[in-house]
N, C-alpha and C positions, 0 to 999 in steps of 0.2 A: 840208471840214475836219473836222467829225465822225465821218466813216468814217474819216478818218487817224488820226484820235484813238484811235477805237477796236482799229485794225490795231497802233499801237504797245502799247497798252494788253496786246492780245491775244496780241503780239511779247514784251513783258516777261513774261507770266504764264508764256505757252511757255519761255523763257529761263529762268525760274526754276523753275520745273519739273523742266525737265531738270537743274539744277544740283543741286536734290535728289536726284533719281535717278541721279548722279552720284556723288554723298557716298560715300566707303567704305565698304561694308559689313560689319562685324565678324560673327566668330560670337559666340552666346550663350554665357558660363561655363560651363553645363550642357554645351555639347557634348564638354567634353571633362573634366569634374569628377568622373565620376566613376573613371577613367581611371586603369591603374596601368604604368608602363613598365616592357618587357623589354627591356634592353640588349643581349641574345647576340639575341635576334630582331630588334632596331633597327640590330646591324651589316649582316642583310641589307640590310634598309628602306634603308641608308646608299648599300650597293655600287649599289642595284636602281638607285635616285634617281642616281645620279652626281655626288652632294655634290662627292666631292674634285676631278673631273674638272673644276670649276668651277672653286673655291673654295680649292684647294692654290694654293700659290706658284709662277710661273711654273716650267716645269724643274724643280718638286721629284720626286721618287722615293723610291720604298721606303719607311722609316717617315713619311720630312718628306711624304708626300701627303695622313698625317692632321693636318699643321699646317695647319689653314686660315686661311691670314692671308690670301687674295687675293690681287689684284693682275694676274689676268691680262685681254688685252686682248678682246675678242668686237667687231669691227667689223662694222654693221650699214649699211644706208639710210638711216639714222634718225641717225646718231654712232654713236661708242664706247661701249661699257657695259663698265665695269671691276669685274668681281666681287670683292664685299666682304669685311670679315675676318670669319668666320661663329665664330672659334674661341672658346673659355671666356673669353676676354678681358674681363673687367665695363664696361671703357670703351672697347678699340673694337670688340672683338666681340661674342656674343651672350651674355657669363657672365648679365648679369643680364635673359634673359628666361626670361617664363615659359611651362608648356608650351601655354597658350592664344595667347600670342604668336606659338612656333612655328608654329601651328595657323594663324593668323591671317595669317602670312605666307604663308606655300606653301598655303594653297586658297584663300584669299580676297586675296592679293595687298594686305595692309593693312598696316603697322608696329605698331610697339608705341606711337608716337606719334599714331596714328590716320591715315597720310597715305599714297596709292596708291603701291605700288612696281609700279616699269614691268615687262611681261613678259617681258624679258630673263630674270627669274627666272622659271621655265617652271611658274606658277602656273594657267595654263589646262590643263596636263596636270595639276599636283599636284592640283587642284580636285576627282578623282574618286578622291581616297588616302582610305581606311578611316584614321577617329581610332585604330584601336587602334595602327593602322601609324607616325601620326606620334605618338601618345605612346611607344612603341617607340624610335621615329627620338633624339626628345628625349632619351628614357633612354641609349641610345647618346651621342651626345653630349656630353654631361655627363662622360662620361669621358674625352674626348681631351682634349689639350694647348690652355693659354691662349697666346695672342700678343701683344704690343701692336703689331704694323705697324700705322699709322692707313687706315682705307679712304679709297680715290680718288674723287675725285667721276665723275662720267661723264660723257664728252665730246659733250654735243649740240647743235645750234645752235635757236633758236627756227624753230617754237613747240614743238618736241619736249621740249623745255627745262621745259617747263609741266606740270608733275606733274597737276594737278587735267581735263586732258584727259585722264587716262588713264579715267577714271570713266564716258566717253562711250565709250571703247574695250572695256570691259570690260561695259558694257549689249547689244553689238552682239556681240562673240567670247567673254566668260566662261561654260561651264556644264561642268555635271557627266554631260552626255549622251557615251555611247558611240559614236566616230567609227563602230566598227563594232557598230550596233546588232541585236538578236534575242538567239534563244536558242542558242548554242555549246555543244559537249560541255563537259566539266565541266573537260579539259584545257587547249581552248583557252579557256573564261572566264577560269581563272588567267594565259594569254599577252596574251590582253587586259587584263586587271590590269597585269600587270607593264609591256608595251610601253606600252600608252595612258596611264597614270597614271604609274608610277616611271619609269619608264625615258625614257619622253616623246620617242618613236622618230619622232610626227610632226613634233615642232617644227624637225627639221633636213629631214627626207625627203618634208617636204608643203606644197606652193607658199604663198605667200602671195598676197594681194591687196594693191591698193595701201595700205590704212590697216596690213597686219601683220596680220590673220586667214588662220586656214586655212583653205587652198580644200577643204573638204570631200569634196568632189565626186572631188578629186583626190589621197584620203587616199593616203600614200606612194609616191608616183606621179615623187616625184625635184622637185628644187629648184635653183635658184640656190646655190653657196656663197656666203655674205653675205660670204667674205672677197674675192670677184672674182675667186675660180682656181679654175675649172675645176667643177664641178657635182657631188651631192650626189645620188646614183642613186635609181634606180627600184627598188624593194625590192617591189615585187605581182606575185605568182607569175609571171605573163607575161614580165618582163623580167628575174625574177631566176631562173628557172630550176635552182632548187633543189629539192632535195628536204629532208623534215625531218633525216634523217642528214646530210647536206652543211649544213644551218642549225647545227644542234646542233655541228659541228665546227667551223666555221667560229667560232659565238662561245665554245667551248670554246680553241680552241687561237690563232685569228686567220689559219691556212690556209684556201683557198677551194679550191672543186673543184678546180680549175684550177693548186694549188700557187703561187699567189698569195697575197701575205702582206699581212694589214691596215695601214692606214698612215693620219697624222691622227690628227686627233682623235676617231674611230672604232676606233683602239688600246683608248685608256681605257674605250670603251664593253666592247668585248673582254676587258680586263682585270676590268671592273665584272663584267661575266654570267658571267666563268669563275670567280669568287669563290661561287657561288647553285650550290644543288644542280643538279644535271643535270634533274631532272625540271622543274626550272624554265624551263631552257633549250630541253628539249621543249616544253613548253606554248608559250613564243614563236614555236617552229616551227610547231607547230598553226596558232596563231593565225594567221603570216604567211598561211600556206596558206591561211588562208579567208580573207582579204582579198579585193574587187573588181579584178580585174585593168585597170590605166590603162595605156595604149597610150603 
């Protein structure tokens, strides 16, 4: 009975433990205090990130893409995740956060109420964005249009339902490590930038594991569509047989070699990169190119 005693004892401390290490972790004031926003450089930060691709209203276009009131659907394994109203809204969008807020959600995945938001918002990509980028992003921001559409809750069924497990999820998948690590020309460090961080090209292109991490291993290497139709290609030089002029055109114009036209929700990614200088869209070529080729 003693040893039982102890094994619970030993059970609770483990338990509470982990619960702390758990706990959301905020950034410090400082990291972004002393920070001043460019808004003409926060509209790239905006297209890079694919804000509106999210966060626009279902089916909107042309101006209404910079209404971000939400509301469209992303079905995953896990439930629905209905992206929120992000717009100047003081009450249901983000008028009244501040730029440490922003900060705080897209790298550290935390509210402005202190409590984890699930990675549906693709905060294990933001998690490796330069503060000058997201004080940029905020500056931007602040100038688009308020909404009041009220945000949807998201559809999951337990335990996924349980916000406070996201904090064991984010001990295990959260860092600011480069999927593809070393030292890159100085062209492709920026396509790594852009793809790994804003643009967050693995969260749809790189398998997951059962709990939602990416399989590493099999960085861009092609996925599951979470919507059930049909699959989410293999982008590592091997299988996408590209070159950087066929990359570059392809996200400039949305044609493929092959006089094939983009389609999905890989348009808007299209749309996002052909708004960013050309040289940017070079550096993504780069970068693809030295990716590890997955069979």
């Amino acid at each position: 009975m003693r040893v039982m005693r102890w094994l619970v004892v030993l059970g609770l401390v483990a338990a509470g433990g982990l619960y702390v290490m758990a706990r959301p972790k905020s950034l410090a004031a400082a990291a972004v205090a002393d920070l001043k926003g460019d808004a003409v450089h926060g509209e790239q930060v905006f297209w890079a990130a694919g804000c509106a691709s999210c966060h626009m209203a279902p089916d909107a276009t042309g101006g209404a893409e910079l209404v971000l009131s939400g509301g469209q659907r992303f079905p995953s394994d896990f439930g629905t995740f209905i992206a929120p109203n992000i717009s100047q809204d003081p009450d249901h969008g983000i008028g009244k956060w501040s730029m440490l807020d922003l900060a705080n959600a897209i790298t550290r995945g935390v509210s402005p109420k202190g409590e984890h938001y699930y990675p549906a918002l693709p905060y294990a990509s933001y998690a490796r964005m330069e503060m000058q980028d997201v004080a940029d992003l905020y500056a931007f921001l602040k100038t688009l249009p308020a909404d009041p559409t009220p945000s949807q809750p998201h559809e999951l069924g337990f335990p996924f339902s349980i916000r406070d497990s996201i904090g064991v999820w984010k001990l295990m998948f959260l860092s600011d490590d480069w999927a593809l690590p070393g030292n890159l020309t100085p062209t492709a460090t920026r396509g790594r930038y852009i793809a790994e961080a804003m643009a967050h090209c693995g969260e749809c292109h790189t398998p997951r594991n059962i709990l939602g991490g990416l399989d590493l291993s099999r960085w861009l290497g092609g996925a599951p569509n979470p919507s059930g139709q049909g699959r989410i290609p293999n982008i590592t030089p091997a299988k996408l047989g590209w070159t950087a002029a066929d990359i570059v055109q392809y996200l400039s114009t949305g044609f493929t070699p092959e006089y094939d036209s983009v389609g999905g929700h890989m348009a808007h990614v299209v749309e996002n990169m052909a708004r960013l200088p050309e040289s940017d869209r070079l550096a993504v070529a780069e970068y693809l190119l030295a990716v590890p080729n997955v069979q």
